[in-house]
C-alpha positions as CSV (number, residue, x, y, z in Angstrom):
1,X,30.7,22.4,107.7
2,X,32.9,25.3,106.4
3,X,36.2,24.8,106.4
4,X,38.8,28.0,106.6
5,X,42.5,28.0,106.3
6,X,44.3,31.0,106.9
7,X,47.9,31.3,105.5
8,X,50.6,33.5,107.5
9,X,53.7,34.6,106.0
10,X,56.9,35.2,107.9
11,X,55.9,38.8,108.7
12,X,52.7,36.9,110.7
13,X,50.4,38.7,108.0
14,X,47.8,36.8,106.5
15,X,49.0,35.8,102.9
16,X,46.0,34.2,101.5
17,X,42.6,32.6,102.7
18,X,40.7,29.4,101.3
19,X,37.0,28.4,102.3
20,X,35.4,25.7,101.3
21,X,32.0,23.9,102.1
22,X,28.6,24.6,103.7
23,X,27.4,25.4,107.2
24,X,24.5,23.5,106.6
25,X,22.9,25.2,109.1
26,X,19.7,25.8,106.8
27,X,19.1,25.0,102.9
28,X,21.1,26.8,100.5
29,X,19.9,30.7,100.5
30,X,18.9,30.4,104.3
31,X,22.1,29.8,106.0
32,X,23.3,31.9,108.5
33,X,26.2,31.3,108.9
34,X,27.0,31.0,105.4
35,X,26.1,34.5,105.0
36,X,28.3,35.2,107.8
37,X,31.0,33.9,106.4
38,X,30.4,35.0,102.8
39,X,29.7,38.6,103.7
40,X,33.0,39.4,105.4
41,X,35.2,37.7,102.6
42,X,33.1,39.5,100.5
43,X,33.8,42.2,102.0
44,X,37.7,41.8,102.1
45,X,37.8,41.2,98.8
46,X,35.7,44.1,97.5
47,X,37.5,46.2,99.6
48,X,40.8,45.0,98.5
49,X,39.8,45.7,94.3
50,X,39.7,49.7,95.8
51,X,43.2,49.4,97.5
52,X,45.4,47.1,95.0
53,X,45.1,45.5,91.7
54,X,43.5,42.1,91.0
55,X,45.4,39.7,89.7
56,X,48.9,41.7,89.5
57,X,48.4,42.7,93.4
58,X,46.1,39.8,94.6
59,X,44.4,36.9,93.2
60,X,40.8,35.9,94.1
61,X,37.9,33.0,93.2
62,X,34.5,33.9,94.0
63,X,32.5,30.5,93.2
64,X,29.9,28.0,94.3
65,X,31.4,26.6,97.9
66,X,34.8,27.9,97.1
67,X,36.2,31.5,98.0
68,X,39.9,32.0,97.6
69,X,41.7,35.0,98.3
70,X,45.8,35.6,97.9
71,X,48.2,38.6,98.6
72,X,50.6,37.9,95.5
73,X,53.7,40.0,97.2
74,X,52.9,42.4,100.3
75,X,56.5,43.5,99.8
76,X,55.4,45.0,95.9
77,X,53.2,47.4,97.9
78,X,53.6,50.9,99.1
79,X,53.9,51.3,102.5
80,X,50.3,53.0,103.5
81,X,48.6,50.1,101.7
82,X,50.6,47.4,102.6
83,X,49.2,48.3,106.0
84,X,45.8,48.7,104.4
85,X,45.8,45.6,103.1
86,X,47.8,43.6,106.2
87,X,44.2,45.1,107.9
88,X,42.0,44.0,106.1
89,X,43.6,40.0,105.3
90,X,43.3,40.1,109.2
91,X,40.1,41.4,109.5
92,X,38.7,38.4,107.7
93,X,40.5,36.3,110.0
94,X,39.6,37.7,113.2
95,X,35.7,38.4,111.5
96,X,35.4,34.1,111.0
97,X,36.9,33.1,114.3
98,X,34.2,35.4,115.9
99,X,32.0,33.1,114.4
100,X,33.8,29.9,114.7
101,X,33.6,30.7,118.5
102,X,29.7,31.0,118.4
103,X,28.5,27.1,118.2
104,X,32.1,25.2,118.9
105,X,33.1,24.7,115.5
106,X,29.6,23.3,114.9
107,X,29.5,24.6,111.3
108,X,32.7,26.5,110.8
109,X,36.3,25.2,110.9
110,X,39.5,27.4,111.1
111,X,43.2,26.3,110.1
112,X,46.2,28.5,110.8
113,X,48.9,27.7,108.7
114,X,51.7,29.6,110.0
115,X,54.4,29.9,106.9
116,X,57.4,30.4,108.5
C-alpha cells in the first residue's frame, strides 16, 4: 500500500507531502496506481521548480518508494506565487484522495496532519 501524509500549516495550506510504499497493484513498472500517484507529485513538483527555487523555496526527494515534497516558508513568497504554489500543494492533495476514494483505501492511504 501507499501511504500519504499531508502536512497543513496554520493558514490550512499544505506545508509538505511524504509518500511512501507500493500499491502493489501489479509488479513494479505495471502499477496503476503507482503511476497515479507518481505522475501528479511529479507533476507538483516539476511545476513547483518553474514557480520557486529548490531548496531555498522548497525542498524535495524523488527516490525509489519515497517522494517528499516541503514548502520551506510560504510567507518568504510573493504574494501571486504564494497562491501559485498554495494551488498546486493542494492540487496533489485533492489529485491522491481522488484516487484513495477509487478501491477504499485498497492500495493508497491518506493522513491529514493538520499543524495547528
Amino acid at each position: 500500500m501507499i501511504h500519504a501524509k499531508f502536512v497543513f500549516d496554520q493558514q490550512k495550506r499544505v506545508a509538505s507531502f511524504y509518500l511512501t510504499g507500493h500499491a502493489e497493484y501489479a509488479e513494479s513498472g505495471k502499477d496503476i496506481y503507482c503511476s497515479a500517484v507518481s505522475a501528479i507529485t511529479q507533476t507538483v513538483i516539476g511545476t513547483l521548480t518553474e514557480f520557486i527555487e529548490a531548496g531555498q523555496d522548497f525542498i524535495y526527494l524523488n527516490q525509489t518508494g519515497a517522494i517528499e515534497c516541503q514548502i520551506l516558508n510560504y510567507d518568504n513568497l510573493p504574494q501571486d506565487t504564494k497562491i501559485a504554489v498554495q494551488s498546486l500543494m493542494f492540487s496533489a492533495y485533492i489529485g491522491l484522495k481522488q484516487i484513495e476514494m477509487i478501491d477504499g483505501q485498497k492500495f493508497l492511504s491518506i493522513e491529514k496532519v493538520e499543524e495547528y
